[in-house]
C-alpha angles and dihedrals in degrees: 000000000000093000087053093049095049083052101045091050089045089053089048088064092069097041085062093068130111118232113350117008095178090090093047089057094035087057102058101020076063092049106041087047100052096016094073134104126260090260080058080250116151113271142194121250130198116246089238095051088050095050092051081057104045094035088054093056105034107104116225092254086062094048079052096058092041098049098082090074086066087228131123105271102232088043093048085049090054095046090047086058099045088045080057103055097247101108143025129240121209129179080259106045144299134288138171122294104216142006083240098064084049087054092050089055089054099058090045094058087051094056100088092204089049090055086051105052091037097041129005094088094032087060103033094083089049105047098013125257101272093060088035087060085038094051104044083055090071128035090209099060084040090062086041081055110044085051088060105049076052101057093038080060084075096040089114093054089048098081099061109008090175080071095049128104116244110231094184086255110060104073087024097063112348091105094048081058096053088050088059111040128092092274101045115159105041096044095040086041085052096058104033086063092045091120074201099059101045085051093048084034091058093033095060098039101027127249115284085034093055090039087052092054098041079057101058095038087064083050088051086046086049100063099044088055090098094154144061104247085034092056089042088052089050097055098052088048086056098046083047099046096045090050083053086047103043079043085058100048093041083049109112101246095060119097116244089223082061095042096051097050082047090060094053092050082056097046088050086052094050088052103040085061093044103259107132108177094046088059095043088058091049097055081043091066092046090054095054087039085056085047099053090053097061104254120148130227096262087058113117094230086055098051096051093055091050096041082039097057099044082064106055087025103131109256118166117211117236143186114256123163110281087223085071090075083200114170102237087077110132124227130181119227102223093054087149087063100045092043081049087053091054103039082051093048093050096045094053121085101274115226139189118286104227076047111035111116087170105119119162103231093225121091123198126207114234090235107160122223087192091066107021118212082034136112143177100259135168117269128201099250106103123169113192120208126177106301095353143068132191123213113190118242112217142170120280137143128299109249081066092053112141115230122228139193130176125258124173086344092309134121108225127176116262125264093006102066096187093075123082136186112242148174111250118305075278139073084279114266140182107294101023128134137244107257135191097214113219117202123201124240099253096040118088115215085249101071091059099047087092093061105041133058116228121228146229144190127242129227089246089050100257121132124236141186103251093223084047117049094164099070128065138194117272141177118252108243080211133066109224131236111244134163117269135170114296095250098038101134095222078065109129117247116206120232102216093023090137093047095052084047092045098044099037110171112220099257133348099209115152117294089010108153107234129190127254097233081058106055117077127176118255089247112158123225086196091051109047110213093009131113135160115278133172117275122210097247112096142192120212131168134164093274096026143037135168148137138258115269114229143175114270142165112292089226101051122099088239082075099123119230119211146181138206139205105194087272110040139040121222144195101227113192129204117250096162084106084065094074103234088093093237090143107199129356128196123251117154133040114211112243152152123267135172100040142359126299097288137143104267091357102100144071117207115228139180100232121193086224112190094159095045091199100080110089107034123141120238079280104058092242097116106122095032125089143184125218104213115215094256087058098250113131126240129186109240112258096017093061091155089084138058142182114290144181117203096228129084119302138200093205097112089055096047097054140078123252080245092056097046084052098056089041089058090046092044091048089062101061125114113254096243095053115096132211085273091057087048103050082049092048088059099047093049081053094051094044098058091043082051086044 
């Protein structure tokens, strides 16, 4: 056996030596195992990185027997092993010679007696006896440990890294090292959200480098959160290391060319983990990056951010009647599969659906032929109902698509077969949307078949209701308003926001006459030539009804005119026509349908309100809003957030270096605190700097 041969001649190297070999094979059994890639590819380590591992393992007696040759032990040890063959030296540093010496370390870590005699007492005055016995029982805690005697050897460095030396490692890898040793989250989470670090670490690698490897740091960190707790602590490493992030690039020195390419890595991130909006606001600060530099539209940056974010723009996916022929159709690529899954599921024995332990073992990908590079993806928007919660399904590219496979006549999301795909909380009627049913744990599917409609696929590769045939799955021409962070940069700007603020009527209830002066279109200053306009889904209940609120041509006589009173937002319509001079008089009051006040959760509505108790948030503040002074929209009480529309955005362009401040600090309220908490917040803040 080739494998047993490479291993015998590589052993031989250290039977050669004269005295104690145990150091010898310590030493690189310890470097070919930590000092690898992320792919577990060999690497090359800076002398100085090397000499912080081996120097913190070598015992004093080796130090003793080493010390004849008048060198430095843990340099001695490095030049032995390159004398030997087994590594490389560069002008740089050392790294292993061959896969197959890898290899050898590897087997040596899996013989029990081998990780006694190298390492138990090597590791013991680092990590304590009792871990030292833990770790030499299994190869893979050994590993854990010896990442982490690596990573203690820069602990001094730890409490002010702008005072450290680079070695050309450290900001390069140390991260990756804290991912992987034996206390993983809470050291690697320390140092990702070192505003420091990321800064050192940027200024010794560059900015979209450094940005690249703090990246893939937070993936390394991903699959590791196995727990609850562990995956909770993770995302709010992310939120805060993308604000640090987002901080660095804003920051002055930076060129506008560079920021603008940063943004995009982090947009590609954001996609890549399904959040869209985040990564729409992302390519929205690159465009107006690219702007601020000078390039022009025909530029091929440019291009790419605007063919970019019409594939990952937020665009739900709704029922229309399948006699309109419309375009937006959609239609799935592998129709032969799909039509395979069903014929499948209707000639088993069908089963019942609390019972049915029936699931095809394919699994097809929701690629679309009718908008190709498309695909059906999740979105953020999730509503959450007893026992059920319904996540909205949207467009997005390709490489995102969700992948589906039929169990008891159901499509359910691959590999998690809870999920299902549905028509609207609803039957399933014109103007609903494309759902991914959750059930709870302790909720059967069962109990939610009442209230879904199942779904099927057409020969021509259009979706349907089941119990509606005669509707089919369609784009949205629109994007939609929803709610995103106060300072998102896809956030509406109002037009004429001071003036609603400046000319407020004294109430806006139903059928109340405003004046002219005092109604002002819903024209947006972020996003040039838009205004809201009223979408074709509706709400209607037996006290309420209304329709969604899009986004329309700023020209067109859909424009919707509104007035304010200081609380509510109106749609104020013009009866002058009707001869008795009453100018406008107010209909609708602008609220939030479809969830609670969350970020993404919500869709804005007009709503025709005569009980005027029915949307409100866990507050009380659902039909009340506040126009912010650089024009965007919050709901009161939950003034952290603000309107949005998941497509690029010109907001970040159209507003003062004052304004963006307050929207950040604003951003970063909880979501309990009011505008009151807020102010007080602030004046705390200025007192003690005053103190």
């Amino acid at each position: 056996d080739d494998s047993e041969i490479m291993f015998d001649l590589t052993d031989r190297c250290f039977a050669g030596l004269l005295g104690a070999t145990d150091p010898h094979k310590m030493a690189f059994v310890a470097f070919a195992s930590i000092f690898t890639s992320n792919e577990g590819k060999r690497s090359l380590v800076p002398t100085n990185a090397a000499i912080k591992l081996i120097g913190a393992l070598v015992l004093s007696e080796d130090r003793k027997s080493l010390a004849s040759c008048g060198i430095n032990g843990p340099i001695f040890l490095l030049q032995q092993l390159f004398g030997m063959g087994l590594l490389e030296r560069h002008e740089c540093g050392f790294k292993v010679h061959h896969d197959c010496h890898q290899t050898y370390a590897r087997q040596i870590l899996n013989d029990k007696r081998q990780r006694k005699v190298l390492f138990e007492k090597r590791i013991s005055s680092s990590i304590g006896g009792k871990e030292a016995r833990m770790c030499t029982r299994n190869a893979k805690r050994l590993v854990g440990a010896l990442h982490l005697i690596f990573v203690q050897s820069y602990r001094d460095a730890e409490s002010n890294w702008e005072s450290g030396d680079d070695d050309g490692y450290c900001f390069l890898r140390l991260p990756w090292h804290m991912v992987a040793s034996l206390q993983p989250v809470c050291s690697s989470r320390h140092v990702l959200l070192s505003p420091s670090f990321l800064k050192q670490r940027i200024n010794s690698m560059g900015l979209r480098p450094g940005i690249k490897a703090h990246l893939q740091d937070i993936e390394a960190l991903n699959t590791i959160s196995l727990t609850t707790r562990d995956k909770n602590c993770f995302e709010d490493t992310v939120n805060t290391t993308f604000e640090m992030i987002s901080e660095h690039i804003d920051a002055d020195e930076v060129l506008l060319l560079e920021a603008g390419k940063a943004y995009i890595l982090l947009a590609l991130y954001f996609q890549h983990h399904f959040r869209f909006s985040d990564s729409m606001g992302m390519l929205s600060k690159a465009l107006v990056s690219f702007q601020r530099e000078g390039l022009a539209e025909e530029d091929a940056l440019i291009k790419w951010v605007r063919a970019h974010a019409e594939k990952i723009s937020f665009a739900p996916v709704h029922l229309i009647p399948q006699s309109s022929s419309s375009p937006d159709i959609i239609r799935f690529a592998d129709v032969d599969s799909l039509l395979a899954l069903q014929e499948k599921a209707v000639s088993s024995d069908t089963q019942s659906l609390c019972g049915s332990t029936h699931s095809s073992p394919d699994a097809v990908m929701l690629k679309l032929s009718s908008h190709p590079g498309h695909a059906i993806c999740l979105s953020e928007i999730k509503q959450s109902y007893p026992g059920c919660s319904f996540q909205t399904l949207c467009i997005g590219p390709s490489e995102s698509a969700i992948s589906i496979k039929i169990k008891a006549n159901k499509f359910v999301t691959d590999p998690d077969d809870r999920s299902y795909l549905c028509a609207g909380a609803s039957l399933g009627g014109e103007g609903d949307n494309l759902y991914l049913a959750i059930p709870s744990k302790i909720c059967s599917m069962k109990y939610n078949r009442t209230n879904t409609s199942d779904l099927i696929v057409n020969e021509d590769g259009s979706m349907s209701p089941r119990s509606r045939p005669d509707l089919v799955f369609a784009v949205r021409s629109s994007p939609q308003l929803v709610l995103l962070k106060r300072d998102s940069p896809c956030r509406i700007l109002l037009k004429h926001g001071s003036e609603l603020q400046a000319h407020q009527v004294r109430s806006v209830s139903h059928d109340s006459t405003v004046d002219n002066d005092k109604v002002f279109s819903t024209e947006l200053v972020s996003h040039p030539g838009k205004a809201l306009t009223y979408g074709v889904e509706s709400v209607s209940t037996s006290k309420l009804s209304g329709n969604l609120m899009i986004l329309g041509d700023s020209n067109s006589s859909d424009a919707i005119q509104v007035a304010y009173d200081g609380r509510k937002l109106a749609a104020a319509v013009d009866e002058s026509f009707s001869g008795d001079g009453s100018g406008y008089k107010c209909k609708y009051n602008l609220t939030m349908a479809l969830g609670s006040i969350r970020s993404n959760n919500s869709f804005p509505y007009l709503i025709r309100d005569e009980g005027g108790t029915i949307y409100r948030d866990e507050f009380g503040y659902g039909l009340h809003w506040i126009i912010n002074d650089d024009g965007s929209l919050s709901p009161k009480g939950t003034t952290n957030y603000a309107l949005g529309l998941n497509c690029l955005s010109l907001a970040e362009l159209m507003v003062t270096d004052e304004q963006r401040a307050i929207a950040k600090f604003e951003a970063k309220i909880s979501c309990k605190q009011g505008r009151g908490q807020a102010v007080k917040h602030g004046l705390r803040i200025i007192c003690l700097l005053f103190l």
